[in-house]
C-alpha positions in Angstrom: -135.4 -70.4 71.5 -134.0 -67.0 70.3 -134.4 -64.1 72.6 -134.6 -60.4 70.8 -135.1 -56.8 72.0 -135.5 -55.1 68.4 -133.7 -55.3 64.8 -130.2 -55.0 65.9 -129.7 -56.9 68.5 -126.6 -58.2 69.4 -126.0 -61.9 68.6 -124.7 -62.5 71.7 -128.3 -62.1 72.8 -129.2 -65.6 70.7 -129.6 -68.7 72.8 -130.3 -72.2 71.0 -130.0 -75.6 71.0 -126.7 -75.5 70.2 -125.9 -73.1 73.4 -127.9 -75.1 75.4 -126.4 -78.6 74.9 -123.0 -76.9 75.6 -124.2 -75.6 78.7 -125.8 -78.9 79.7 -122.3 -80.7 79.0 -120.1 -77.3 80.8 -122.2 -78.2 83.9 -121.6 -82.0 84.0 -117.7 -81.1 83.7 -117.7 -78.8 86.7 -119.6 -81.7 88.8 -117.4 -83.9 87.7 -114.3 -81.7 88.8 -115.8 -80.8 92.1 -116.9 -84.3 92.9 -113.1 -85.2 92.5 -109.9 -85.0 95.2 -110.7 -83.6 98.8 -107.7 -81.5 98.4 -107.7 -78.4 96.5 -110.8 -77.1 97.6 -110.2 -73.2 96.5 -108.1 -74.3 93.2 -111.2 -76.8 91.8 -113.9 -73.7 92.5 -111.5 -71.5 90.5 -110.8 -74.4 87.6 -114.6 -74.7 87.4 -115.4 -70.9 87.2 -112.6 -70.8 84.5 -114.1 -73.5 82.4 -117.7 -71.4 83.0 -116.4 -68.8 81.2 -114.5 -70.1 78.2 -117.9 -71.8 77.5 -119.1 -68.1 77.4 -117.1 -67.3 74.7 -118.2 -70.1 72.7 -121.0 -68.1 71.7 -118.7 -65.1 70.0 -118.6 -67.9 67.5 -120.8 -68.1 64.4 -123.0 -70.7 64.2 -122.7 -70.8 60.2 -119.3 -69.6 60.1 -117.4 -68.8 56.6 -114.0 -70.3 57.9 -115.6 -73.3 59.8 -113.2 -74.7 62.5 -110.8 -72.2 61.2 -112.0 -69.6 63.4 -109.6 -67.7 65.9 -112.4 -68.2 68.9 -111.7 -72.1 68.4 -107.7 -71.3 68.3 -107.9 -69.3 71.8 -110.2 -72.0 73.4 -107.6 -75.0 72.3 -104.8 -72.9 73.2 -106.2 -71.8 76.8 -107.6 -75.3 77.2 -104.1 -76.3 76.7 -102.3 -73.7 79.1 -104.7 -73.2 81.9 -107.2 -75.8 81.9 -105.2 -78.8 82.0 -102.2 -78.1 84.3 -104.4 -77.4 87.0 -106.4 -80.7 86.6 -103.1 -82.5 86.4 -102.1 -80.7 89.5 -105.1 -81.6 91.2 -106.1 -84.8 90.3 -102.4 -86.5 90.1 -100.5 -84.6 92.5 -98.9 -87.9 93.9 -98.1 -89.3 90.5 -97.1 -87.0 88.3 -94.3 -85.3 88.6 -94.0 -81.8 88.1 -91.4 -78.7 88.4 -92.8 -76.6 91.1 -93.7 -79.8 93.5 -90.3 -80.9 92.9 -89.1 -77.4 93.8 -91.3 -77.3 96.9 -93.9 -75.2 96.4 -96.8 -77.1 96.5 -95.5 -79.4 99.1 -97.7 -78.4 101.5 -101.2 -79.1 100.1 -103.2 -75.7 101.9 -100.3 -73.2 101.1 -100.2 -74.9 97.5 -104.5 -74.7 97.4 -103.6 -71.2 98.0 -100.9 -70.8 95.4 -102.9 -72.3 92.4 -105.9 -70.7 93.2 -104.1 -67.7 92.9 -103.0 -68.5 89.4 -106.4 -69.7 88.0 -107.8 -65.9 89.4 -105.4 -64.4 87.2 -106.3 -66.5 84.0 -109.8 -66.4 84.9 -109.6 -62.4 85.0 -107.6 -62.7 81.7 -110.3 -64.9 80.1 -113.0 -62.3 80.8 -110.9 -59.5 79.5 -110.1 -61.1 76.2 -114.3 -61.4 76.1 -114.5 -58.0 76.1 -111.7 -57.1 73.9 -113.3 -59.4 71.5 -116.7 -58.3 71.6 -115.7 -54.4 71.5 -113.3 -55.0 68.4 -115.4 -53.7 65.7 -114.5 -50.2 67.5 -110.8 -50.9 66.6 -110.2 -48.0 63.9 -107.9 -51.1 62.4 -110.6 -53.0 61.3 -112.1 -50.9 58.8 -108.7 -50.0 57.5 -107.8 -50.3 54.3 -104.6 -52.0 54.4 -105.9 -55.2 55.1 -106.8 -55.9 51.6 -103.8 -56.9 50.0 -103.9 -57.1 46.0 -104.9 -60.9 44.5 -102.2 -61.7 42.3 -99.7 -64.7 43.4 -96.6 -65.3 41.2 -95.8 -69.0 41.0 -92.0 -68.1 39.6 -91.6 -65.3 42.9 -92.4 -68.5 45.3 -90.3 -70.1 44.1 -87.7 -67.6 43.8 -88.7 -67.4 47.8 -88.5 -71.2 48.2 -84.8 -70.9 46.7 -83.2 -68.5 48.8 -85.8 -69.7 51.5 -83.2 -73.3 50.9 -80.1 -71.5 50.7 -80.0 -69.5 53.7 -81.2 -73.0 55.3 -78.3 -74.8 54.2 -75.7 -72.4 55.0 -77.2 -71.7 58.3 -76.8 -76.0 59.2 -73.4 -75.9 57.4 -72.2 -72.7 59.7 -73.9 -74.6 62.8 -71.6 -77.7 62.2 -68.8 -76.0 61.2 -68.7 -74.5 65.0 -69.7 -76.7 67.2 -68.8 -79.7 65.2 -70.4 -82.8 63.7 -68.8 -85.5 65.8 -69.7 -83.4 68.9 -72.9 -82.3 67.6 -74.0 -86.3 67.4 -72.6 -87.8 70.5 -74.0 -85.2 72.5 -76.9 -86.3 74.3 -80.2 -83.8 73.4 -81.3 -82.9 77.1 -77.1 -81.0 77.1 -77.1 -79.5 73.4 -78.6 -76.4 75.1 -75.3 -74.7 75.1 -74.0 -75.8 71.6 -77.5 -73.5 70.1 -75.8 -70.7 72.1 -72.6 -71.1 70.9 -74.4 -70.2 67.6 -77.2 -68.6 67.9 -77.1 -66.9 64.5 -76.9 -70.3 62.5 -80.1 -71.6 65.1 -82.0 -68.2 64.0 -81.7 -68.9 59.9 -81.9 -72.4 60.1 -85.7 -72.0 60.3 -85.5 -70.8 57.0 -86.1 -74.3 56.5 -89.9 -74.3 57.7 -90.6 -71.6 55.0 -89.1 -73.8 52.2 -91.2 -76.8 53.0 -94.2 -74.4 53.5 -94.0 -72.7 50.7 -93.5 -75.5 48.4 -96.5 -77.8 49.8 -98.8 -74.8 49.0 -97.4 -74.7 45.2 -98.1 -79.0 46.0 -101.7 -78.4 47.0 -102.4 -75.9 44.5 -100.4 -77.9 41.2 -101.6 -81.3 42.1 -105.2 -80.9 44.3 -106.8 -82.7 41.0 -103.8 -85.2 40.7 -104.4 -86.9 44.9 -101.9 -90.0 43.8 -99.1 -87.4 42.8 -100.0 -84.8 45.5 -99.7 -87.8 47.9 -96.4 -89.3 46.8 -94.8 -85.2 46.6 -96.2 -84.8 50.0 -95.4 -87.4 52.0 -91.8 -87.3 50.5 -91.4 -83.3 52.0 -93.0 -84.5 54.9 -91.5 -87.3 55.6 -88.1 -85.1 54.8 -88.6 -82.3 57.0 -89.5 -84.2 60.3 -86.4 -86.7 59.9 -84.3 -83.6 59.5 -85.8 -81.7 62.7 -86.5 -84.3 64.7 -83.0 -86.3 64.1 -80.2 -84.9 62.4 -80.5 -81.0 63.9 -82.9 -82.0 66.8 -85.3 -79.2 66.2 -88.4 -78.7 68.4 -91.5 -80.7 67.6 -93.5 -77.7 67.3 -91.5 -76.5 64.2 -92.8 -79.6 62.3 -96.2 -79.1 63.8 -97.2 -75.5 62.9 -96.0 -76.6 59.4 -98.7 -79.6 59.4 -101.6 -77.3 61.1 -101.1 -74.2 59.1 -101.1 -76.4 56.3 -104.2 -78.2 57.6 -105.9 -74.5 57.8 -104.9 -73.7 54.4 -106.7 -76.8 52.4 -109.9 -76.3 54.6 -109.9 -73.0 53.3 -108.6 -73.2 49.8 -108.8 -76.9 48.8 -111.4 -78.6 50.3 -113.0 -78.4 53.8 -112.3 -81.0 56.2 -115.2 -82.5 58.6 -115.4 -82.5 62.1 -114.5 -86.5 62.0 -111.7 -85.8 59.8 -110.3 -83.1 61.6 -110.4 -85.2 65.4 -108.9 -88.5 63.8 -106.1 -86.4 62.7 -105.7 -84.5 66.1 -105.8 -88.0 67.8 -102.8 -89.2 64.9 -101.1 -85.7 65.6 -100.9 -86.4 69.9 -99.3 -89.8 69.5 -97.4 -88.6 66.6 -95.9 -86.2 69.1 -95.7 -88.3 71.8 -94.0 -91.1 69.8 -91.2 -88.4 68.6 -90.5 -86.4 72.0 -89.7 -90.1 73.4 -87.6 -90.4 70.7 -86.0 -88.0 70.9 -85.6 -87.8 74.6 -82.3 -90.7 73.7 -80.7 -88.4 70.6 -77.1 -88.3 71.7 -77.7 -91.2 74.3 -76.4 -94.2 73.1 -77.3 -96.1 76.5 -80.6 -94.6 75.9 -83.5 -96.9 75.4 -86.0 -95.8 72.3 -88.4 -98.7 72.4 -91.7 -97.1 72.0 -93.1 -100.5 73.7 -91.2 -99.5 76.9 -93.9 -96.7 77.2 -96.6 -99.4 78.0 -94.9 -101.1 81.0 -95.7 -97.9 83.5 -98.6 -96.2 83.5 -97.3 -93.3 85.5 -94.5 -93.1 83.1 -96.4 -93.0 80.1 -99.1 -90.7 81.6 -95.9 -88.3 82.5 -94.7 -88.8 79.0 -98.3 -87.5 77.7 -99.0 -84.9 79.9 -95.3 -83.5 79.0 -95.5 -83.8 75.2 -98.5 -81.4 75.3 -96.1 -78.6 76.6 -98.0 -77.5 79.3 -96.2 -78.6 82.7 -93.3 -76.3 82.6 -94.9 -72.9 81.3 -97.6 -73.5 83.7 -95.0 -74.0 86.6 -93.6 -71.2 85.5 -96.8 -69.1 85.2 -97.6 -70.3 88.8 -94.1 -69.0 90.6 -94.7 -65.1 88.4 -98.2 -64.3 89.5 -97.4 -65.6 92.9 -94.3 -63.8 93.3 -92.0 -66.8 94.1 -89.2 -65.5 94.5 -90.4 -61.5 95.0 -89.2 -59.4 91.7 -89.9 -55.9 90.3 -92.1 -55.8 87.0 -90.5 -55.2 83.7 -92.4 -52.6 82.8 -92.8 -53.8 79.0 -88.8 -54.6 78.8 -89.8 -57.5 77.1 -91.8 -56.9 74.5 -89.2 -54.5 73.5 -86.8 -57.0 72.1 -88.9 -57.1 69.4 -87.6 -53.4 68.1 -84.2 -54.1 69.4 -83.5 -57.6 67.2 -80.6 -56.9 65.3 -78.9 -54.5 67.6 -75.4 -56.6 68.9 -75.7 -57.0 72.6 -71.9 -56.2 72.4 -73.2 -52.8 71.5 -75.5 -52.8 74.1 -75.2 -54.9 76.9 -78.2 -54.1 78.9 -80.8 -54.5 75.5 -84.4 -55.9 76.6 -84.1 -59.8 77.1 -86.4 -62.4 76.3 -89.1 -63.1 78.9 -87.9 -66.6 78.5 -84.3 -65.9 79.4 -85.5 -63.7 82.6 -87.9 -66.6 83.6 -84.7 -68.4 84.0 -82.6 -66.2 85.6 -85.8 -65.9 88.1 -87.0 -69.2 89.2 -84.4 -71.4 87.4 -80.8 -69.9 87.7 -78.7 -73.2 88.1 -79.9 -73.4 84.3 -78.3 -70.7 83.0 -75.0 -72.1 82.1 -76.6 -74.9 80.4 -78.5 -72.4 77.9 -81.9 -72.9 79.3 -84.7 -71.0 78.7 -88.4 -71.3 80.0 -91.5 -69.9 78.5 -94.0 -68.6 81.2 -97.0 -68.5 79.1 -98.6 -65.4 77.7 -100.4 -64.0 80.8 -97.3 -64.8 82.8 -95.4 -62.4 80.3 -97.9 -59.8 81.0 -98.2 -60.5 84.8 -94.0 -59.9 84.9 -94.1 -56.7 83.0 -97.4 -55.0 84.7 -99.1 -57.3 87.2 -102.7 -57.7 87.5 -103.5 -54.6 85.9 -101.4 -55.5 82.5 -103.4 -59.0 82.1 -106.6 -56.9 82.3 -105.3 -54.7 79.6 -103.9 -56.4 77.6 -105.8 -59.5 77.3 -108.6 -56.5 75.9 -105.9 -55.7 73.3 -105.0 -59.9 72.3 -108.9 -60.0 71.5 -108.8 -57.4 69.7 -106.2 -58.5 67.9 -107.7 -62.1 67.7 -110.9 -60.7 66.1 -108.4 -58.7 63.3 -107.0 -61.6 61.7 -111.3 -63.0 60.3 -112.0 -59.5 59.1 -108.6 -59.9 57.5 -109.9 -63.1 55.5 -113.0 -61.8 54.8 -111.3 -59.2 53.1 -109.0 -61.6 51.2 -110.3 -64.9 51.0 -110.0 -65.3 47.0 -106.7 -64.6 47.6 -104.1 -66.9 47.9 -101.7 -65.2 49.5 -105.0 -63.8 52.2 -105.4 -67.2 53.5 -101.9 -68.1 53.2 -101.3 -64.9 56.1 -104.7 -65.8 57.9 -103.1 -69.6 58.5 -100.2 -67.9 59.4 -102.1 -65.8 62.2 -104.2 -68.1 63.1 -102.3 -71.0 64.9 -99.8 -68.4 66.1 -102.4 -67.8 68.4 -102.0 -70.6 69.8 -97.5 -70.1 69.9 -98.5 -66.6 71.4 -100.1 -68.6 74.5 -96.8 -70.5 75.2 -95.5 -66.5 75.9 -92.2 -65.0 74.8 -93.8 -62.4 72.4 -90.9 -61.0 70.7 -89.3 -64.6 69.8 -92.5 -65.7 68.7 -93.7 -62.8 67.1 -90.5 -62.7 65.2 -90.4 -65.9 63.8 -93.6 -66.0 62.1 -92.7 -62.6 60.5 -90.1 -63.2 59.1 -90.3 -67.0 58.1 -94.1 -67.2 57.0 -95.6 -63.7 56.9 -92.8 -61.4 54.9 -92.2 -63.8 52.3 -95.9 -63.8 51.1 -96.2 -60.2 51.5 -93.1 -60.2 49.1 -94.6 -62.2 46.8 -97.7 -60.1 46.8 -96.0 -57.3 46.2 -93.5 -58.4 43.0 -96.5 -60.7 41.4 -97.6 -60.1 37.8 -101.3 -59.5 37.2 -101.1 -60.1 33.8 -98.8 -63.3 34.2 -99.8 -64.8 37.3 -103.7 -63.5 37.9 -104.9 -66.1 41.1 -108.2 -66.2 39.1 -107.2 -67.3 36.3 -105.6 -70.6 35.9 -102.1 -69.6 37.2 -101.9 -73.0 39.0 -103.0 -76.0 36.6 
């Protein structure tokens, strides 16, 4: 059934099948979650009135859409799913089991003042949720999207990559090579991981260049995809050898986080759907289910780098079912930001608002804080000094999600606002592709944007910001810029 009201009606206006079979399936869920514990009554209405409206927004989607699952609604639903969906149920339906940071700290102890506390959070996203509709739906009025800046030229220079994928190496190795050098090897290894906090500040400039890494592996898997995408048993053999490469060396021998290796493998992912060859629905939730236990498998790993008393066995995972629903629950890096989340918008302990402090460390990177000692600090630093100050002198930061970032800097008000402005934003990055989707280096930046959407939700903005600037989106603008049209013309056969 398609309701209409005259030639140009809006296409939120369209209801079908599809809408109605998602409907059908959003009101089983809230039954379901209001037919659950007796406790929590004000926090499951407010989960359920969430999950209502991110349904909502499924309909801003296209129902033939050029980029398929590639589409920034799906990255904001997964992410939000992720951050504000799922603690909450956690909270609520495992309270006794599961152990989390702010029940452990005391503030859901007592089960009404804690209904009270988590309802209070779930408001806030909910207002946030509704905001980000609007902002989304109202974006064609963004003078931005009819600018002409977002078309970048066509041409991608094979030699310029790997010019980029070069120095890309080099800055990586000298960064690790500086890194040892001052904290030292032998220390570095017999250090257990959960206290290696405080050898990455003794040298944070070595931790910042050492992601130079992620660009050299990205950069050379796209030259991989687009050589060999008619050769599969070379592509294969090249792929899994970087791969394989780049996790051992994140994941074991510098301990990097598991999300470096993952937006590697889902930008990637979003770059052969769009370029290569689309992947199916099946395809893409058998490799989401691999991807989970991949990550669960590694952070329990990792958990015993440094340990030798530690014990590895992945087996151990299936003697406990609390302890391998615990292990789950934290490899999909919600508990803490949401705890996090929960103590800012409820004012526990009381602070004053940054007043936009920390987005401003974005402008202020590479001024010395020796210069100026009171420069903007990340959010994630000030979440700590907050609501975690024992952790301080152990290098510990905590991220508070991206609507707790607003929240600290301008309350209630600044989620409204500024959840408008992030959909804006959220609808720039499709009219960006459909601007530029010959272009190799168009959908090279719209995989970039795209799953930092989903980075942007775990908050500190400047950090996060800066990273994919300067590691993913820079170097392809670079290599936009100095590319030959006559040499290295995208549609011509530059590649084979």
């Amino acid at each position: 059934m398609q309701v209409k009201t005259g030639p140009h009606s809006s296409r939120l206006l369209l209801v079908g099948k599809r809408e109605v079979v998602f409907f059908l399936s959003v009101v089983l869920i809230i039954g379901f979650i209001l037919n659950g514990a007796s406790d929590f009554p004000y926090s499951r209405v407010m989960l359920c009135l969430n999950i209502a409206a991110l349904g909502m927004i499924y309909v801003l989607k296209p129902k033939k859409s050029i980029v398929g699952f590639a589409h920034p609604i799906v990255f904001f639903s997964l992410a939000f799913i992720q951050y504000y969906i799922l603690p909450p149920i956690v909270q609520i339906y495992f309270f006794d089991s599961i152990f989390l940071q702010t029940i452990h700290y005391g503030h859901l102890q007592d089960v009404s003042g804690g209904d009270y506390i988590l309802a209070r959070s779930l408001t806030v996203s909910l207002v946030g949720l509704i905001a980000f509709y609007f902002g989304y739906v109202l974006a064609p009025l963004n003078p931005l999207e009819r600018a002409r800046i977002l078309r970048l030229r066509e041409f991608w220079s094979v030699r310029i990559t790997q010019y980029i994928i070069i120095a890309s190496l080099i800055g990586f190795v000298v960064a690790v090579a500086w890194f040892f050098h001052s904290v030292g090897l032998s220390e570095y290894i017999n250090t257990p991981r959960s206290m290696r906090h405080d050898l990455y500040a003794g040298s944070y400039i070595s931790g910042f260049f050492v992601d130079w890494g992620s660009t050299a592996a990205f950069f050379s898997l796209v030259l991989i995809f687009e050589k060999l995408k008619h050769r599969p048993y070379y592509y294969g053999v090249f792929l899994l050898f970087i791969v394989l490469t780049y996790i051992w060396f994140n994941l074991f021998v510098f301990s990097g986080s598991r999300i470096q290796v993952v937006r590697i493998a889902a930008m990637l992912l979003i770059y052969w759907h769009l370029r290569i060859n689309r992947v199916s629905i099946l395809r893409l939730f058998t490799l989401g289910f691999i991807g989970i236990i991949f990550i669960v498998i590694m952070g329990y790993l990792r958990s015993g780098l440094g340990d030798l008393n530690a014990s590895v066995s992945v087996f151990n995972l299936f003697h406990d079912r609390s302890n391998l629903l615990t292990i789950v629950i934290y490899a999909l890096d919600f508990p803490t930001a949401y705890d996090i989340y929960l103590m800012i918008v409820n004012h526990l302990p009381d602070y004053d608002y940054g007043y936009g402090m920390s987005y401003l460390k974005l402008l202020f990177l590479f001024v010395p804080r020796s210069i100026w000692p009171d420069k903007p600090e990340n959010i994630t630093w000030i979440s700590t000094r907050l609501f975690r100050p024992e952790q301080l002198d152990l290098g510990v930061s905590y991220n508070p999600t991206i609507l707790g970032e607003m929240y600290y800097n301008f309350g209630i008000f600044g989620v409204i606002s500024l959840c408008f402005l992030f959909g804006m934003c959220c609808h720039l990055p499709l009219t960006y592709y459909k601007k530029n989707r010959f272009s190799i280096g168009g959908i090279i930046i719209y995989s970039v944007l795209l799953f930092s959407i989903i980075e942007q939700f775990r908050g500190a903005f400047s950090d996060i910001t800066k990273n994919y600037l300067f590691f993913y989106i820079v170097p392809a603008i670079i290599i936009i810029l100095f590319s030959s049209r006559k040499k290295y013309d995208t549609s011509s056969s530059a590649f084979q």
